[in-house]
MARTI-800204 format. One record per residue (C-alpha): x, y, z; residue number from 1. Coordinates in nm, 3 decimals. Each point is the difference from the previous one (the first is absolute). Layout:
        X        Y        Z  seq
        X        Y        Z  NUM
...
***
This chain:
        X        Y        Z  seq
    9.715    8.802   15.317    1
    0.312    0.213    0.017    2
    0.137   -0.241   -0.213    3
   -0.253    0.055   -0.289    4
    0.033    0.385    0.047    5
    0.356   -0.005   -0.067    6
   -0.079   -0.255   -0.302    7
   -0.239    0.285   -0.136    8
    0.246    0.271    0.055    9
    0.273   -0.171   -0.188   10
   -0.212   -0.106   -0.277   11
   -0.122    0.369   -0.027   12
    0.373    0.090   -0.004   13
    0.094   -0.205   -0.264   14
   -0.289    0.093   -0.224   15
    0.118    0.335    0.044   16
    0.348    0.004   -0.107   17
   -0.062   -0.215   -0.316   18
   -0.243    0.302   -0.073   19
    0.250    0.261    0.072   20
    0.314   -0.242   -0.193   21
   -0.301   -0.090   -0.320   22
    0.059    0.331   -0.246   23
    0.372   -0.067    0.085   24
   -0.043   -0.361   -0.097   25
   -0.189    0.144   -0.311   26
    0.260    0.224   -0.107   27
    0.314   -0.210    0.032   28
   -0.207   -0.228   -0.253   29
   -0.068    0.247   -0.236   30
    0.350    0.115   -0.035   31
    0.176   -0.325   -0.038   32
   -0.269   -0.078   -0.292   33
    0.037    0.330   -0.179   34
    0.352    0.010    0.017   35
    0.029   -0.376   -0.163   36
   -0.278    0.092   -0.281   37
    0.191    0.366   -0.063   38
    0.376   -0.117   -0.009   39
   -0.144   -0.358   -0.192   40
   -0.124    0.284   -0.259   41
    0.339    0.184    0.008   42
    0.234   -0.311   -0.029   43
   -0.247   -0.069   -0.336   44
    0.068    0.343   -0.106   45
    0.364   -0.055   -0.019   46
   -0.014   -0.363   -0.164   47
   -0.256    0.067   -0.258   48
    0.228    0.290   -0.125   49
    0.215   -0.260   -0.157   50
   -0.270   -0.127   -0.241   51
    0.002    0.202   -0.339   52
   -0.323   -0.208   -0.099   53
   -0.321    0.159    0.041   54
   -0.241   -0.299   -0.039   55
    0.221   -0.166    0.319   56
    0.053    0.345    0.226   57
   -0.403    0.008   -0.008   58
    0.007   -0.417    0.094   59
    0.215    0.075    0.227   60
   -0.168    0.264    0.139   61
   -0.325   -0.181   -0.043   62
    0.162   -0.311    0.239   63
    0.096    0.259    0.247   64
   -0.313    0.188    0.049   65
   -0.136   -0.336    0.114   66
    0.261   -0.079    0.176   67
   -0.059    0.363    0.217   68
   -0.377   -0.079   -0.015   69
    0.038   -0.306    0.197   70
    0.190    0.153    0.267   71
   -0.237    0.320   -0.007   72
   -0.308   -0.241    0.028   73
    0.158   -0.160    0.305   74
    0.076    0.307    0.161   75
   -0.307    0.132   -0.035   76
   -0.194   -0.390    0.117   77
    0.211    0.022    0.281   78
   -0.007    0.338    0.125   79
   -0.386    0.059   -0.118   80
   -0.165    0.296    0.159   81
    0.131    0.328   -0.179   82
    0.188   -0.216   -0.270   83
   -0.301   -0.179   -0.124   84
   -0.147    0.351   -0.072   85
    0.356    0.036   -0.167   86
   -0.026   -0.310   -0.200   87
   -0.398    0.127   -0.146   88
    0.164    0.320   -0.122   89
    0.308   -0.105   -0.161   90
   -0.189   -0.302   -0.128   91
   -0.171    0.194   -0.261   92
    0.100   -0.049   -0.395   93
    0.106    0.385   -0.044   94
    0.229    0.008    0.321   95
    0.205   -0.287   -0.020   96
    0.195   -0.249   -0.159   97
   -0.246   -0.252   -0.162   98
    0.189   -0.280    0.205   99
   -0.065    0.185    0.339  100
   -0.378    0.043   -0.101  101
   -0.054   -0.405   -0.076  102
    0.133   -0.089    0.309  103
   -0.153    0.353    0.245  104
   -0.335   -0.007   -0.147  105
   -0.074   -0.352    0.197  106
    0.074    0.162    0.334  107
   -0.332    0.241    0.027  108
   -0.187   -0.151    0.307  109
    0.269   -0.228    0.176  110
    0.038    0.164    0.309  111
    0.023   -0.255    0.289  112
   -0.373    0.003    0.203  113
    0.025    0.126    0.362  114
   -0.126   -0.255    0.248  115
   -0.371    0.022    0.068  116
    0.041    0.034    0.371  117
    0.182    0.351   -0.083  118
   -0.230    0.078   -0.218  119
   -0.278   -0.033    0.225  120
    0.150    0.214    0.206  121
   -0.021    0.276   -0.249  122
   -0.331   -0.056   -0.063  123
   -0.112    0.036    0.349  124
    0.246    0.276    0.081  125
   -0.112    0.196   -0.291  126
   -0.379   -0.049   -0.040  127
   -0.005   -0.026    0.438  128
   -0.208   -0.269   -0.055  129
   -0.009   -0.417    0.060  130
    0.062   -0.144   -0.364  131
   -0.261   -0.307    0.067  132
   -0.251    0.290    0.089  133
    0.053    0.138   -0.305  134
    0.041   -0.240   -0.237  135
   -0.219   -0.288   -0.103  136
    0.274   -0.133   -0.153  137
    0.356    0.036   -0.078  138
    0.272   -0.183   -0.185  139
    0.308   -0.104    0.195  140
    0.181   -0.016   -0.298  141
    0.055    0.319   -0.232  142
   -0.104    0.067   -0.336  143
    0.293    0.138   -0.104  144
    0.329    0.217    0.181  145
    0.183    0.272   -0.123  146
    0.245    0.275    0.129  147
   -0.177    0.197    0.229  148
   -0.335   -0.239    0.051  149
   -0.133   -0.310   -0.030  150
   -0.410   -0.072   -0.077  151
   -0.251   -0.228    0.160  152
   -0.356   -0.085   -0.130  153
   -0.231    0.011    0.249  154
   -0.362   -0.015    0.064  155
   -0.167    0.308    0.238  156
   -0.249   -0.068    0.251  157
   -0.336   -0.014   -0.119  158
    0.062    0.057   -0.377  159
    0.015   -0.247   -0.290  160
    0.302    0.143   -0.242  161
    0.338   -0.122    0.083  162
    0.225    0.313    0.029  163
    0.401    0.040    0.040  164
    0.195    0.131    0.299  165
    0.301    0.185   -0.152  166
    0.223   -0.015    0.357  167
    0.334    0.192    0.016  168
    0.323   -0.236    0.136  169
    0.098    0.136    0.293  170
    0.366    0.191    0.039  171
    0.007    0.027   -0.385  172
    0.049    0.370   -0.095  173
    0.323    0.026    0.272  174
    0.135   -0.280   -0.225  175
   -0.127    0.126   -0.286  176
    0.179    0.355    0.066  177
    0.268   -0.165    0.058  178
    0.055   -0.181   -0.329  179
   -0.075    0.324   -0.161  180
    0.241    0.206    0.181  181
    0.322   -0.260   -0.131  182
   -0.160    0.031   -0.347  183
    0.001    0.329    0.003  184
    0.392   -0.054    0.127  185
    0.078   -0.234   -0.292  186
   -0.158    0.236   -0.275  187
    0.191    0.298    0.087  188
    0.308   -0.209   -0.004  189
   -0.093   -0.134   -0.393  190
   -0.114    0.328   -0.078  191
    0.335    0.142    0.124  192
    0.225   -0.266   -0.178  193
   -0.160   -0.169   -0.275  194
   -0.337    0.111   -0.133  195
   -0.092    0.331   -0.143  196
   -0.347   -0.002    0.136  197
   -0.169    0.145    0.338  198
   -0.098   -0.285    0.148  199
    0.013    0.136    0.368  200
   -0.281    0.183   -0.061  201
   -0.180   -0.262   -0.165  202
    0.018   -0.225    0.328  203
   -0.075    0.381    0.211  204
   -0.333   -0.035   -0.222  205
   -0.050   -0.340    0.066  206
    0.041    0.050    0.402  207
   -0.269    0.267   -0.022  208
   -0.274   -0.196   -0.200  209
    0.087   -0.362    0.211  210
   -0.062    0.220    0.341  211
   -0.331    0.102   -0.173  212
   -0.093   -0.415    0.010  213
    0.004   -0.035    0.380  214
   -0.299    0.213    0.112  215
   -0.273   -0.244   -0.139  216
   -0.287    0.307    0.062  217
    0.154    0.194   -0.293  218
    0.021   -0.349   -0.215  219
   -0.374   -0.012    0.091  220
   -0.021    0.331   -0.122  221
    0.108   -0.021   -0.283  222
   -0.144   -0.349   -0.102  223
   -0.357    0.170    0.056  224
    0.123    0.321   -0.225  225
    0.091   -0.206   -0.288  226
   -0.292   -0.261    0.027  227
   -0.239    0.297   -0.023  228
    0.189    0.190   -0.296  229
    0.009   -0.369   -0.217  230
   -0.393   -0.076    0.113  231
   -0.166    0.326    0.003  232
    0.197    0.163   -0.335  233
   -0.063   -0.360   -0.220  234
   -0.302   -0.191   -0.091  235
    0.204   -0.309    0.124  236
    0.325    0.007    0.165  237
    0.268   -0.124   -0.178  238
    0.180   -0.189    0.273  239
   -0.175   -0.097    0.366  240
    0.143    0.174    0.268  241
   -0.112   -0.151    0.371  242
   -0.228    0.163    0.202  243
    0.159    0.162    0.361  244
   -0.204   -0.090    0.302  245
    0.066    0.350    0.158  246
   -0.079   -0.061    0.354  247
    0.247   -0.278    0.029  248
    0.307    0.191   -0.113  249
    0.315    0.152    0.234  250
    0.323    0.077   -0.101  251
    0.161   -0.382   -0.018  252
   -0.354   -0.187   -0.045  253
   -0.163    0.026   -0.311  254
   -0.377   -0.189   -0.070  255
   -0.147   -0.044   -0.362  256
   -0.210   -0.205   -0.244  257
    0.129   -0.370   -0.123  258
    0.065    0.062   -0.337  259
   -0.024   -0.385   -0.156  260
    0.316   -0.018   -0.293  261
    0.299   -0.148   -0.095  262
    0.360    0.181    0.044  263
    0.109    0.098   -0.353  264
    0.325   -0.162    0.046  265
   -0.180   -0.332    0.008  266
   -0.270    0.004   -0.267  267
    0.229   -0.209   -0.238  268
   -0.061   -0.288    0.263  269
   -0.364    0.018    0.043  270
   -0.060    0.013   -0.358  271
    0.193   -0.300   -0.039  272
   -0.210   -0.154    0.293  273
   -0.309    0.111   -0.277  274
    0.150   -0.169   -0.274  275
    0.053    0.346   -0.171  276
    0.289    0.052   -0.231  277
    0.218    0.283    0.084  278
    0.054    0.036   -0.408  279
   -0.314   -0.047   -0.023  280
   -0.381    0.251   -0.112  281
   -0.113    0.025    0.312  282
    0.404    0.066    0.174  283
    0.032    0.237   -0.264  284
   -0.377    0.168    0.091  285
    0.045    0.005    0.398  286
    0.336    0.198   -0.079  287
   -0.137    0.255   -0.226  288
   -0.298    0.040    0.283  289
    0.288    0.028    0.247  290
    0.172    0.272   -0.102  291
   -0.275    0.188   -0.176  292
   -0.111   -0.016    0.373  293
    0.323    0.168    0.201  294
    0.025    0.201   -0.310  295
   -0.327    0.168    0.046  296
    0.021    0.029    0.339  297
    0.345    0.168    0.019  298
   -0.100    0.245   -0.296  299
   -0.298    0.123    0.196  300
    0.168    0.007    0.325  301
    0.310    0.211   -0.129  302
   -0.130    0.201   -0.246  303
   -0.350    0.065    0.145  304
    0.029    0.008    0.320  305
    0.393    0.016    0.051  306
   -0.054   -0.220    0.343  307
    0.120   -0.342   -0.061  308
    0.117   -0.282    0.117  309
    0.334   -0.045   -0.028  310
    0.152   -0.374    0.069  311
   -0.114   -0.233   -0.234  312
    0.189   -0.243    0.012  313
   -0.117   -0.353   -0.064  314
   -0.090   -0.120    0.399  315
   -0.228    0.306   -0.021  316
   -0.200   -0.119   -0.302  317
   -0.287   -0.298    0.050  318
   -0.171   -0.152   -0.315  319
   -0.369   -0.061    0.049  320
   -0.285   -0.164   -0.158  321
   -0.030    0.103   -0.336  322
    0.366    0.111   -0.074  323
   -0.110    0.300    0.229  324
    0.276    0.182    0.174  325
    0.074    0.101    0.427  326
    0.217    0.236    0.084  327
    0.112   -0.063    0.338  328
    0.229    0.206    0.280  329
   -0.045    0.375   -0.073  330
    0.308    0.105    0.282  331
    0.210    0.146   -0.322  332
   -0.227    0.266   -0.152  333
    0.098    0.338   -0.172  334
   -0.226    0.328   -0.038  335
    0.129    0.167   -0.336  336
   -0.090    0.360   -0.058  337
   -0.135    0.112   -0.347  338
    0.272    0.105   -0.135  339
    0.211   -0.330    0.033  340
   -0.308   -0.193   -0.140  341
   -0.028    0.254   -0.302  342
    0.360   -0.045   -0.082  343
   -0.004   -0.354    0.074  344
   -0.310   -0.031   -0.268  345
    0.217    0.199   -0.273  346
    0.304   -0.226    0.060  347
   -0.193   -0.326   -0.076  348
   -0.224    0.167   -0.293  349
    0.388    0.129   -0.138  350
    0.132   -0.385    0.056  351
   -0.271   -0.135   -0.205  352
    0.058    0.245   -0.262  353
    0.316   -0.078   -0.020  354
    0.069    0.378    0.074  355
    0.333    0.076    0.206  356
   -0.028    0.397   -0.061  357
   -0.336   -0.017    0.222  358
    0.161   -0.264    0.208  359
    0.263    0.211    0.140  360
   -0.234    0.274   -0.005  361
   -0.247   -0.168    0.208  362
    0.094    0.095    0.346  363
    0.034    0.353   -0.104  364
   -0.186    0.216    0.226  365
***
């Protein structure tokens, strides 16, 4: 028995100090792979000066971008947590290199699952409750996990609808802080050297709205605000958003309905399943539907209401029946006041008017 105890205690130990040694683990990583993919970019810099030709500096530039994207994409596989989150941002067509956004845009929900003994443990710690006295049913095996949570469908006790159980991985914001904090190092450094461009505050901003996605009640919040703005202000909705089962929510567990869809990222497989040409009528129809969809929805939301959500990035957006649209995961929103909306509203009108006078005028209070 004393044996045992001491087996315990050193297992306890050793749990411990790989805890306390992890966000130094995390950070030597980090800096070996942004110091390759920064001085990669700054030996190209010096070669590609010795090409006069245009049409081969852009090849060549072209070749490396992909060449940085690879190594970016591994970093960010590897590492996951904070640098997935990293990967959605930059993977967006007006932020980065078009090479960096084929190869980020892939990496939206690939977040390795936490074990379902942990998360059971969660789920009992948080709702203080036995998870087979709760559920009727619950699947081992998540739908899908991302950064800061991974989701389950489920089945409650006594009720017929399948729901999801949105359950937070345990440890995750220390880590995540962590990555932010030698981002935040590594921008101030570019900013200081190379690029003309504040990006230290960018990643201050992007500490302050990734701490908001940890307290699930406020997601919950929010989710319910937005629902109620899209349902009560419009005959029909233009996207689904998921109904919150409110007495089943803390601040790392997170209960609502099962939306029934297919990730947008993979719609070009299950219409090949179908037999449906992506160059095809009905391709062509479902795409139009698509974005008349999000557009309607994020035109309300911003200019109406000015509370919107504010990550859509493709693991957030399901494809139901009927080319209808589900937004999903409302941890990133923003609250705009009137005045931003009014001169975001003269901006766009100027843009489609071609009109750069009232452009530049736009945000001229």
């Amino acid at each position: 028995m004393v044996a045992m105890n001491i087996q315990f205690d050193t297992t306890d130990f050793q749990e411990k100090l790989s805890s306390c040694f992890r966000p130094w683990q995390r950070s030597f990583q980090f800096w070996v792979r942004a110091v390759d993919i920064y001085t990669g970019y700054k030996v190209f810099q010096l070669r590609v000066g010795f090409e006069k030709n245009v049409q081969k500096q852009e090849a060549m530039w072209e070749r490396q971008h992909e060449f940085a994207a690879e190594k970016i994409y591994n970093m960010c596989s590897d590492l996951g947590g904070f640098f997935l989150k990293v990967a959605q941002i930059i993977g967006k067509p007006d932020l980065a290199p078009a090479a960096w956004v084929r190869r980020l845009v892939t990496l939206c929900d690939q977040a390795p699952a936490t074990p379902y003994n942990v998360i059971k443990a969660v789920l009992e710690k948080e709702l203080s409750q036995n998870v087979d006295a709760l559920f009727e049913r619950f699947d081992v095996d998540p739908l899908g996990s991302a950064s800061i949570a991974q989701v389950h469908r489920a089945k409650l006790k006594g009720d017929k609808k399948d729901i999801v159980v949105k359950v937070q991985h345990p440890g995750v914001q220390e880590l995540m802080m962590t990555d932010i904090h030698n981002l935040q190092a590594f921008a101030l450094y570019l900013q200081k050297m190379d690029i003309k461009f504040d990006l230290y505050s960018l990643t201050k901003e992007m500490e302050k709205q990734i701490g908001y996605e940890f307290n699930f009640l406020r997601e919950a919040d929010a989710m319910d605000r937005i629902r109620r703005f899209l349902y009560e202000s419009n005959k029909k909705s233009p996207v689904i958003v998921p109904r919150v089962i409110r007495d089943i929510v803390t601040r790392r567990v997170l209960v609502m309905e099962y939306i029934d869809g297919t990730p947008i990222l993979k719609l070009g497989d299950e219409m090949a399943k179908r037999g449906i040409s992506p160059d095809g009528k009905v391709a062509a129809i479902a795409r139009q539907n698509i974005l008349k969809s999000l557009s309607l929805a994020y035109g309300r939301m911003i200019l109406k209401s000015g509370f919107f959500h504010a990550d859509p990035h493709p693991g957030n957006i399901l494809i139901c029946r009927g080319a209808e649209v589900a937004l999903l995961d409302y941890g990133q929103v923003k609250d705009l006041p009137q005045n931003l909306r009014l001169g975001y509203a003269n901006l766009v009108l100027a843009i489609a008017d071609s009109d750069a006078t009232r452009a530049g005028e736009s945000f001229n209070f």
